[in-house]
N, C-alpha and C positions, 0 to 999 in steps of 0.2 A: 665100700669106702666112704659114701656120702653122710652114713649113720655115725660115722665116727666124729663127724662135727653138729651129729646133731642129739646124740642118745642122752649127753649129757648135761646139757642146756632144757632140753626138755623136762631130764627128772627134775628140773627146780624151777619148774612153769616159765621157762624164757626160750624165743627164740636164738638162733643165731647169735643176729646181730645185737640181740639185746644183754644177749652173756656176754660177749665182745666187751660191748658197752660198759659194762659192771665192772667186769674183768679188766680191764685198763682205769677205770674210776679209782678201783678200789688200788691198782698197781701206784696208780699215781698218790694217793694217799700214804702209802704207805713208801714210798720214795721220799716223800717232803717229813715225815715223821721221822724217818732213820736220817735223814739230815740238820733235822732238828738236834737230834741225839748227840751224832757228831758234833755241834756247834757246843753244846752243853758238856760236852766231855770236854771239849776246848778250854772254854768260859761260863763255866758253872752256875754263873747268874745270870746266864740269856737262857730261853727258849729250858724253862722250868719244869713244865706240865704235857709239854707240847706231845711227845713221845709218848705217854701215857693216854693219854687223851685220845692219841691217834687210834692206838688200839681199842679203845673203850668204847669208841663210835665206829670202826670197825665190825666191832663183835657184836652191838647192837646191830648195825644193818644185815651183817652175813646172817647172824645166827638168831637172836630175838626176833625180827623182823622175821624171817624165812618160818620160824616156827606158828608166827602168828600167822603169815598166808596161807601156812596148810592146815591149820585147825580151821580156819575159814574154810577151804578147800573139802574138808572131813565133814563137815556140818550138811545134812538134809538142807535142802531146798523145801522150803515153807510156802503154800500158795498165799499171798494174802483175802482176807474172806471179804 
Protein backbone atom coordinates (compact mmCIF):
# COMPACT_ATOMS: atom_id res chain seq x y z
CA UNK A 1 0.00 0.00 0.00
CA UNK A 2 2.83 2.33 1.03
CA UNK A 3 4.32 2.15 -2.85
CA UNK A 4 1.41 3.46 -4.05
CA UNK A 5 2.26 6.98 -2.63
CA UNK A 6 5.59 6.56 -3.51
CA UNK A 7 6.27 4.58 -7.04
CA UNK A 8 5.13 7.58 -8.69
CA UNK A 9 6.98 10.45 -7.42
CA UNK A 10 10.02 8.67 -7.61
CA UNK A 11 9.75 7.81 -11.47
CA UNK A 12 10.18 11.83 -11.78
CA UNK A 13 13.17 11.97 -9.12
CA UNK A 14 10.79 13.47 -6.26
CA UNK A 15 10.09 12.47 -3.04
CA UNK A 16 6.76 12.38 -1.44
CA UNK A 17 6.48 15.38 -0.18
CA UNK A 18 8.21 17.07 -2.89
CA UNK A 19 5.45 15.74 -5.59
CA UNK A 20 2.99 17.04 -2.94
CA UNK A 21 4.70 20.26 -3.22
CA UNK A 22 4.58 20.57 -7.18
CA UNK A 23 1.35 18.97 -7.27
CA UNK A 24 -0.57 21.79 -5.23
CA UNK A 25 2.02 24.65 -6.90
CA UNK A 26 1.16 23.56 -10.02
CA UNK A 27 -2.87 22.94 -8.82
CA UNK A 28 -2.64 26.42 -7.71
CA UNK A 29 -1.47 27.94 -10.93
CA UNK A 30 -3.58 26.69 -12.81
CA UNK A 31 -6.67 27.67 -10.48
CA UNK A 32 -5.60 31.46 -10.83
CA UNK A 33 -5.14 30.92 -14.74
CA UNK A 34 -8.84 29.33 -15.22
CA UNK A 35 -9.90 32.41 -13.16
CA UNK A 36 -8.17 34.61 -15.10
CA UNK A 37 -10.10 33.04 -18.06
CA UNK A 38 -13.39 33.56 -16.43
CA UNK A 39 -12.68 37.23 -15.80
CA UNK A 40 -11.70 37.70 -19.62
CA UNK A 41 -14.72 35.88 -20.75
CA UNK A 42 -16.47 38.51 -18.48
CA UNK A 43 -14.53 41.68 -19.65
CA UNK A 44 -12.58 40.90 -22.50
CA UNK A 45 -10.01 43.64 -21.78
CA UNK A 46 -8.80 42.39 -18.39
CA UNK A 47 -6.56 39.66 -17.71
CA UNK A 48 -5.47 39.35 -21.70
CA UNK A 49 -2.48 36.82 -21.89
CA UNK A 50 -2.93 35.60 -18.42
CA UNK A 51 -4.50 32.10 -19.27
CA UNK A 52 -2.06 31.62 -22.00
CA UNK A 53 0.68 32.36 -20.16
CA UNK A 54 -0.34 30.17 -17.52
CA UNK A 55 -0.14 27.19 -19.62
CA UNK A 56 3.03 28.22 -21.38
CA UNK A 57 4.91 28.22 -18.01
CA UNK A 58 3.21 25.27 -16.94
CA UNK A 59 4.55 23.20 -19.73
CA UNK A 60 7.86 24.71 -19.55
CA UNK A 61 8.33 23.49 -15.88
CA UNK A 62 6.25 19.97 -16.18
CA UNK A 63 7.63 18.98 -19.29
CA UNK A 64 10.86 21.16 -20.83
CA UNK A 65 12.32 21.33 -17.29
CA UNK A 66 11.55 17.36 -16.47
CA UNK A 67 13.17 16.57 -19.90
CA UNK A 68 16.23 18.57 -19.09
CA UNK A 69 16.66 16.71 -15.63
CA UNK A 70 16.69 13.41 -17.21
CA UNK A 71 19.17 13.91 -19.91
CA UNK A 72 21.15 15.32 -17.11
CA UNK A 73 20.10 12.23 -15.16
CA UNK A 74 21.24 9.95 -18.59
CA UNK A 75 24.66 11.49 -18.97
CA UNK A 76 28.02 9.43 -17.50
CA UNK A 77 29.59 10.84 -14.73
CA UNK A 78 32.88 12.21 -15.76
CA UNK A 79 35.78 12.15 -13.18
CA UNK A 80 37.51 15.46 -13.36
CA UNK A 81 41.46 14.79 -14.21
Amino acid sequence: MLRRFTDHPASVNETYLEHMGMAFGFGGRMLLGSLACFVHGLFPWLCLTRGSDTIRGLHRRMVSHRVVQQEQADRPMVAAE
